[in-house]
C-alpha positions as CSV (number, residue, x, y, z in Angstrom):
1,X,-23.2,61.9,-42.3
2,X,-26.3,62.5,-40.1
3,X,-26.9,58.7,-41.1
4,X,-24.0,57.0,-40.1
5,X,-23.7,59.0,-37.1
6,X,-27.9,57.3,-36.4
7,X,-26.0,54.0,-37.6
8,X,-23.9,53.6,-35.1
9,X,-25.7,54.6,-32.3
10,X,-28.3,52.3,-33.1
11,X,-25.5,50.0,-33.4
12,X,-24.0,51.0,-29.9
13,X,-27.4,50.3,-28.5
14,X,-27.8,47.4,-29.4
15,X,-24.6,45.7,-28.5
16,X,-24.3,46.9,-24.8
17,X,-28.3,45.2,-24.5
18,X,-26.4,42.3,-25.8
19,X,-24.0,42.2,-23.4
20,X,-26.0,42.8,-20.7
21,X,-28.4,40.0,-21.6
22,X,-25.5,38.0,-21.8
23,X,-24.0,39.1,-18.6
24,X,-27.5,37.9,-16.8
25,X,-27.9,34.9,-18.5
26,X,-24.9,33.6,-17.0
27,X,-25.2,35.2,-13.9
28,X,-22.3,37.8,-13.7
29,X,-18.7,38.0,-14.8
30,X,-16.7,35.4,-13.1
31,X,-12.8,34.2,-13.4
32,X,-11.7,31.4,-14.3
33,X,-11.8,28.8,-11.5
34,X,-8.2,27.3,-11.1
35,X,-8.4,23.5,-10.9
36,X,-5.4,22.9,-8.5
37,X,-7.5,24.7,-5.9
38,X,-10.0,22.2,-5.0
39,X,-9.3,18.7,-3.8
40,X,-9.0,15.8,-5.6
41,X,-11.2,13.5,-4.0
42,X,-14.1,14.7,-1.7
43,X,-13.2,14.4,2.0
44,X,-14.3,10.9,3.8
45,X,-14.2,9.6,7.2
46,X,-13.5,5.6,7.5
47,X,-13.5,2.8,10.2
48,X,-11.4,0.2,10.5
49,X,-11.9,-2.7,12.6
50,X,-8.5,-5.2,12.5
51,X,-7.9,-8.0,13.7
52,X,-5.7,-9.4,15.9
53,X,-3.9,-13.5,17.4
54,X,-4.3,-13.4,21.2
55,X,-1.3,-14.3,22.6
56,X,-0.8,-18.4,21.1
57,X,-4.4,-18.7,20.8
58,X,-4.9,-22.2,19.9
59,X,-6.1,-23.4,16.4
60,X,-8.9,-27.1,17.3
61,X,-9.5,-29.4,14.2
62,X,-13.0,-28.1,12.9
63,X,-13.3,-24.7,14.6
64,X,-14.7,-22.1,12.0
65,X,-13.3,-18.7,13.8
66,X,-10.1,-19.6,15.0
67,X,-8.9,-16.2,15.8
68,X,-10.6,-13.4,18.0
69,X,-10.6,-10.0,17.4
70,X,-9.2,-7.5,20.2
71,X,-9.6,-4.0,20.9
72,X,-6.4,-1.8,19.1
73,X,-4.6,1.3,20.4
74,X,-5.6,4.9,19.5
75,X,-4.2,5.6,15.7
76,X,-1.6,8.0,15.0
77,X,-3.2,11.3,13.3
78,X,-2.8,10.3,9.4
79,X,-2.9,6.3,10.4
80,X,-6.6,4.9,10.5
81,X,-7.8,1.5,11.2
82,X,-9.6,-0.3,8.4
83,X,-11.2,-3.4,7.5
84,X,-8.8,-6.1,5.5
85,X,-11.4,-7.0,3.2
86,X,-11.0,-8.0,-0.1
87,X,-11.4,-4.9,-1.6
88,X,-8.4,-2.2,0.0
89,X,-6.0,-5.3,0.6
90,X,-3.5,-5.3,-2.1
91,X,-0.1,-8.0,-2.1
92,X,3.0,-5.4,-1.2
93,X,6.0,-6.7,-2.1
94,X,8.1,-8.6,0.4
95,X,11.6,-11.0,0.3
96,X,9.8,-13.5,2.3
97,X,11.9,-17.0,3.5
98,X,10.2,-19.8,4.5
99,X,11.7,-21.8,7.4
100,X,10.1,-25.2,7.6
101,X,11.5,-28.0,9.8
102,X,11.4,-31.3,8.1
103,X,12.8,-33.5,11.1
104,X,11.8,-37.0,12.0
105,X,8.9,-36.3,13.9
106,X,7.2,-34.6,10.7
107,X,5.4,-37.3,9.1
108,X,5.5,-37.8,5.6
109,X,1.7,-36.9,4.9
110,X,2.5,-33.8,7.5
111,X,5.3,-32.7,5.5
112,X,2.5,-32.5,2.2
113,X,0.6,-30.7,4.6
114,X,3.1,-28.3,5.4
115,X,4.1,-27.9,1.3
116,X,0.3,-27.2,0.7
117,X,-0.2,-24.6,3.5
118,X,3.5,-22.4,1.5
119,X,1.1,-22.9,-1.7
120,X,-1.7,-21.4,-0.4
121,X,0.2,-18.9,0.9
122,X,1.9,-18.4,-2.4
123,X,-1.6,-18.5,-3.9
124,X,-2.3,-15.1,-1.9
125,X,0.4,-12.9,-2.6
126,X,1.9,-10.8,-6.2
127,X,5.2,-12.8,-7.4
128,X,7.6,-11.1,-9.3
129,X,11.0,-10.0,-9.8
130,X,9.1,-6.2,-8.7
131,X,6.6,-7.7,-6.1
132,X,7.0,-10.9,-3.5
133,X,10.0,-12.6,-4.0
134,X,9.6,-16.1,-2.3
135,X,12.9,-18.7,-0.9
136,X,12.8,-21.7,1.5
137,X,15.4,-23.2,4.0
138,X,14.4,-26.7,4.3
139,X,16.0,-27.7,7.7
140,X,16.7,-30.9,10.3
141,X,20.2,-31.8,11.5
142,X,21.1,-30.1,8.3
143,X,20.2,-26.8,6.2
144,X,19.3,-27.3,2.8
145,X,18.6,-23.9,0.5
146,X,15.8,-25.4,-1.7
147,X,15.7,-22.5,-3.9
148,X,16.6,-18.3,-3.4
149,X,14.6,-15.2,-3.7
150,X,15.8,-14.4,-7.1
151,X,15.3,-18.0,-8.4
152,X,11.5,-18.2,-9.3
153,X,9.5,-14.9,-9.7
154,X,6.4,-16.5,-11.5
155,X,3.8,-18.5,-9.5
156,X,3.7,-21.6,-11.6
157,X,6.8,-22.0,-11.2
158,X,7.3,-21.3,-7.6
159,X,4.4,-23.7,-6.3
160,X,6.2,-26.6,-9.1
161,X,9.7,-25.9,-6.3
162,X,7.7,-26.0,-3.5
163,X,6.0,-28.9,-4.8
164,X,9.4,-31.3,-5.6
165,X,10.7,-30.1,-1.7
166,X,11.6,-33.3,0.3
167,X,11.8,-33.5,3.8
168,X,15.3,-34.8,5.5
169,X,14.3,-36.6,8.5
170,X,16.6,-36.5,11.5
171,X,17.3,-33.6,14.1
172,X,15.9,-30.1,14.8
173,X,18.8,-27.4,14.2
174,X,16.4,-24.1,13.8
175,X,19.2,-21.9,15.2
176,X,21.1,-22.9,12.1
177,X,18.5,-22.6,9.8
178,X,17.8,-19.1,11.3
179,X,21.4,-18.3,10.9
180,X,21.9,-20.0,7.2
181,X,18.6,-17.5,5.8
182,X,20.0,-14.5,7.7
183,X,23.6,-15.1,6.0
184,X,22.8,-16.9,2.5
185,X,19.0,-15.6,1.6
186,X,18.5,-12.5,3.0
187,X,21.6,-10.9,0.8
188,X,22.0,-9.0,-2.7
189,X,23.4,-11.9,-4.3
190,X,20.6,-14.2,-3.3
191,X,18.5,-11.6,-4.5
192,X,17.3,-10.0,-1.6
193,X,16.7,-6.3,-2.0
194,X,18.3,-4.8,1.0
195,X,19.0,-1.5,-0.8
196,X,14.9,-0.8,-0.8
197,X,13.8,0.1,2.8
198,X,10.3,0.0,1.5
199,X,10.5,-4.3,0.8
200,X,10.1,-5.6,4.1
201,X,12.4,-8.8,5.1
202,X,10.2,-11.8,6.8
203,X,10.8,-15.3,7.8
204,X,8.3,-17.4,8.7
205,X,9.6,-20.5,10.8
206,X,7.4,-23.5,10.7
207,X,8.1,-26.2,13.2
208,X,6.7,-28.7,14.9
209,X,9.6,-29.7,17.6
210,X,12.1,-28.6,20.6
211,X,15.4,-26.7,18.5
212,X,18.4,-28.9,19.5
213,X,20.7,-25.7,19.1
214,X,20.2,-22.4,20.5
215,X,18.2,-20.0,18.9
216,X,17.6,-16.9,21.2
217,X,21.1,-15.1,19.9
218,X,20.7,-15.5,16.1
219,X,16.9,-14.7,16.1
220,X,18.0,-11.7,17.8
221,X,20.6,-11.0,15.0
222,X,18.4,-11.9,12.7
223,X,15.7,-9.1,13.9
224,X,18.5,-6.9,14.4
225,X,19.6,-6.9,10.5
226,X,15.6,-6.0,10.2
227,X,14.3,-9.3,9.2
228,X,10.5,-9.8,10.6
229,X,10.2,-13.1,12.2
230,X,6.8,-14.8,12.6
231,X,7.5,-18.6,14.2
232,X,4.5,-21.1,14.0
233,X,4.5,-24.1,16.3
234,X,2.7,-27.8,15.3
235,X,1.8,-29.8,18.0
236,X,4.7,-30.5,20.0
237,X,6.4,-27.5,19.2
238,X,8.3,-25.5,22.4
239,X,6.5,-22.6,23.1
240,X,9.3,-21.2,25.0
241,X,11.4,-21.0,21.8
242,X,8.6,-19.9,19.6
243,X,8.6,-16.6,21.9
244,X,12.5,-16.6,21.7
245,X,12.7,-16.6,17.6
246,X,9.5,-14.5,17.0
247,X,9.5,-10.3,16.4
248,X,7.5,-8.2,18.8
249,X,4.8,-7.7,19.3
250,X,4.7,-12.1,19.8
251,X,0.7,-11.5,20.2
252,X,1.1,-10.7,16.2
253,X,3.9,-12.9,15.4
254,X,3.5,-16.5,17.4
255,X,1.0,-18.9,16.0
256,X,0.1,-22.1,17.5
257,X,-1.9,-25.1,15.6
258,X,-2.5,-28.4,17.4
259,X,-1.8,-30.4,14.0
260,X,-0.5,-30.1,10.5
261,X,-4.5,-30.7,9.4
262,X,-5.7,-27.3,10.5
263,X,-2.4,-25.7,9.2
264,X,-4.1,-24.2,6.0
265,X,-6.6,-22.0,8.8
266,X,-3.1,-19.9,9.0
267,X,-3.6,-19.1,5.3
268,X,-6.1,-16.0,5.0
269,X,-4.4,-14.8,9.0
270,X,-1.0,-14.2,7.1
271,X,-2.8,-12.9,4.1
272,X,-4.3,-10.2,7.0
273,X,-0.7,-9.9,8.5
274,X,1.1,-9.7,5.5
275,X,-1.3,-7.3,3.4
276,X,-0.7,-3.9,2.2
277,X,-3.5,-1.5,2.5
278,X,-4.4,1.2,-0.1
279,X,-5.7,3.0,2.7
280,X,-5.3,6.2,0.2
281,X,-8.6,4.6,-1.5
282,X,-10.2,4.2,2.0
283,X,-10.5,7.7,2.1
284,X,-8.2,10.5,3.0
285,X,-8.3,14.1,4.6
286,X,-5.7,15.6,2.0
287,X,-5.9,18.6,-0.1
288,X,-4.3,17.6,-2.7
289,X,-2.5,14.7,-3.1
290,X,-2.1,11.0,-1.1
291,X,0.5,9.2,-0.8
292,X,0.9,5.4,0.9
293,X,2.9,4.3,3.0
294,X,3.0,0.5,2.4
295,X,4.9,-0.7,5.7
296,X,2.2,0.5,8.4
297,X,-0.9,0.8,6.3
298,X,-1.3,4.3,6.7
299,X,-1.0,7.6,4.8
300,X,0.2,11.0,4.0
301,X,-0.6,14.2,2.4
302,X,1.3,16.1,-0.4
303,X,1.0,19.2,-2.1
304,X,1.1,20.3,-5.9
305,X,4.0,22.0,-7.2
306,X,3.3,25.6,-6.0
307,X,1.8,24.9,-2.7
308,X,2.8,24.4,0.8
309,X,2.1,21.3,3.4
310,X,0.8,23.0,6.3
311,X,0.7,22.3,9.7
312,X,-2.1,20.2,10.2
313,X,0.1,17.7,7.2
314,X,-3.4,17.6,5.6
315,X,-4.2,20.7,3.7
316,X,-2.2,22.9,1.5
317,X,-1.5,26.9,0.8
318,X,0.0,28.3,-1.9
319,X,3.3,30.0,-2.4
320,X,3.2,33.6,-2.2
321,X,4.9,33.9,-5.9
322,X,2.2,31.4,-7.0
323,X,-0.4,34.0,-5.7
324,X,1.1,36.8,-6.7
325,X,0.8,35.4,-10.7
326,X,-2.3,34.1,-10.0
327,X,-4.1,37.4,-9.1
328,X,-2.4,39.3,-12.1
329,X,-3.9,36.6,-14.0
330,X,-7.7,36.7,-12.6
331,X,-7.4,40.7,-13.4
332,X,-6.1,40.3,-17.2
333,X,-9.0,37.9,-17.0
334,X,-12.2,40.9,-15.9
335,X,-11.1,42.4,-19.6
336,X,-12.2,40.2,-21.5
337,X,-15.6,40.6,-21.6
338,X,-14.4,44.8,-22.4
339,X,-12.1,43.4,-25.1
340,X,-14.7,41.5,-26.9
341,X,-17.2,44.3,-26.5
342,X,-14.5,46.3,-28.0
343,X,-13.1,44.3,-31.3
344,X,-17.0,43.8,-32.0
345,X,-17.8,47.5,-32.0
346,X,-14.6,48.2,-33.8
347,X,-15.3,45.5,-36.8
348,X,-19.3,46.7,-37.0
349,X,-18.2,50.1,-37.4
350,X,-15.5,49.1,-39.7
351,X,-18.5,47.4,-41.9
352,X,-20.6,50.8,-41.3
353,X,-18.0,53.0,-42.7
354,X,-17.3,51.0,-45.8
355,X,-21.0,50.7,-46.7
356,X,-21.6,54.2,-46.4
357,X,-18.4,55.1,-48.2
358,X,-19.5,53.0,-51.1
């Protein structure tokens, strides 16, 4: 008996040096670390410079830069300015209608220009049936609907339309070109998708000439139903009723060329105006989780099931039930290293008692 009793102590001994040994080498008991407490990407601060038309800033044959940057406004809190590079600018989708005047005074070679410049512009956005969905109003004293939103959603085959498009000579009706996209394009059954607030609605008029009908009224209908309008002028074109057609700001949405040469210089400025920004990837101040917001560029913050957006909308607390289980679970957690002392004292003496027992 005296024997086992030296056993175990011996035993005892050396298990709690163990232990301690093991208890330095990692530096002291600690709980588990809960993952949802730390953010998911470390905290970055970005600049953005963008850039911006001055007001009908011209477009010469042969000029490198054709548009100059100007000085923004102050951002909102969560919205941050950042550069439209090639990296962070991603195609969002869009039910874009292309207005194109193909009166008399367009040219035939003019009119290939003007085909080229919608398939470049194709060329730089996401077609699909879920991302850019692409129609054109081909318009002179007449309307023609060359092909709706829903009708092509790959790119081969949208550039073959735009390609086969002839022009149709005569007058200049753009207030009934407007009105024909706003009433037979811009719809469900056209394949519009009116029901997503997220897909924004744009026309882009192209024209080259003074409209023969009067477009102030149903360009402001037009805006009204919450169809962008961006109105480019060629030449000749009436700057009066380019401001009259054209959204707000008209700094951002009135373009002026002086011919149908230098038309494809528009190209990579709509690709700027037209982008979506992941400005999540640009860096972000939330806790937890980012979200985009894909009509202004910007961002915001969201929290993990269990937290709480707090004021600031940036970081996150957690719910008081949430906290309540957590701390029950972080002290079931300091027993383990008792426990494990335990069931490994309890098993050596276990082995102890049979040996000396046989």
């Amino acid at each position: 008996m005296p024997s086992l009793i030296g056993g175990l102590v011996c035993c005892i001994s050396f298990l709690a040096l163990e232990v301690q040994a093991t208890y330095r080498l990692h530096g002291g008991y600690h709980p588990r670390q809960h993952q949802a407490d730390s953010p998911i990407v470390s905290r970055q601060t970005f600049q953005r410079g963008f850039q911006q038309q001055q007001p009908f800033q011209s477009v010469q044959q042969g000029q490198q830069q054709p548009f100059q940057s100007v000085e923004q406004p102050a951002q909102s809190q969560n919205q941050r300015t950042i550069d439209l590079g090639e990296t962070h600018c991603k195609s969002r989708p869009l039910d874009l209608v292309f207005i194109i005047d193909s009166s008399r005074s367009v040219r035939p070679q003019e009119f290939e220009k003007v085909k080229i410049f919608l398939a470049d512009m194709v060329d730089t956005l996401e077609i699909g049936a879920d991302a850019t969905r692409v129609a054109v109003v081909n318009y002179a004293s007449t309307v023609k609907i060359e092909f709706l939103l829903k009708t092509h959603f790959d790119k081969p085959g949208l550039k073959a339309a735009l390609a086969r498009i002839e022009s149709l000579a005569a007058g200049t009706m753009t207030g009934l070109a407007i009105k024909t996209a706003m009433e037979e394009t811009f719809t469900e059954g056209s394949g519009a998708r009116l029901t997503n607030k997220n897909i924004a609605k744009v026309a882009i008029i192209v024209t080259d000439g003074r409209p023969q009908d009067t477009v102030e009224e149903v360009a402001a209908a037009a805006r009204a139903a919450g169809i962008e309008i961006y109105a480019v002028g060629v030449d000749r074109a009436d700057m009066k009723s380019l401001r009259l057609m054209a959204s707000l700001p008209l700094d951002e949405h009135v373009f002026y060329v002086e011919t149908y040469g230098v038309i494809e210089k528009l190209t990579s400025k709509f690709r700027e105006t037209l982008c979506g920004v992941d400005a999540c990837a640009l860096g972000h101040d939330c806790d937890h989780i980012c979200v985009n917001n894909n009509n202004n560029n910007s961002y915001a913050c969201k929290c993990r099931e269990g937290y709480t957006l707090n004021a600031d909308k940036k970081t996150c607390s957690q719910d008081a039930n949430e906290m309540s289980g957590n701390e029950l679970s972080e002290d079931a957690c300091m027993c383990e290293a008792q426990i494990a002392f335990q069931m490994k004292m309890q098993s050596t003496i276990k082995q102890l008692t049979n040996k000396h027992i046989l």
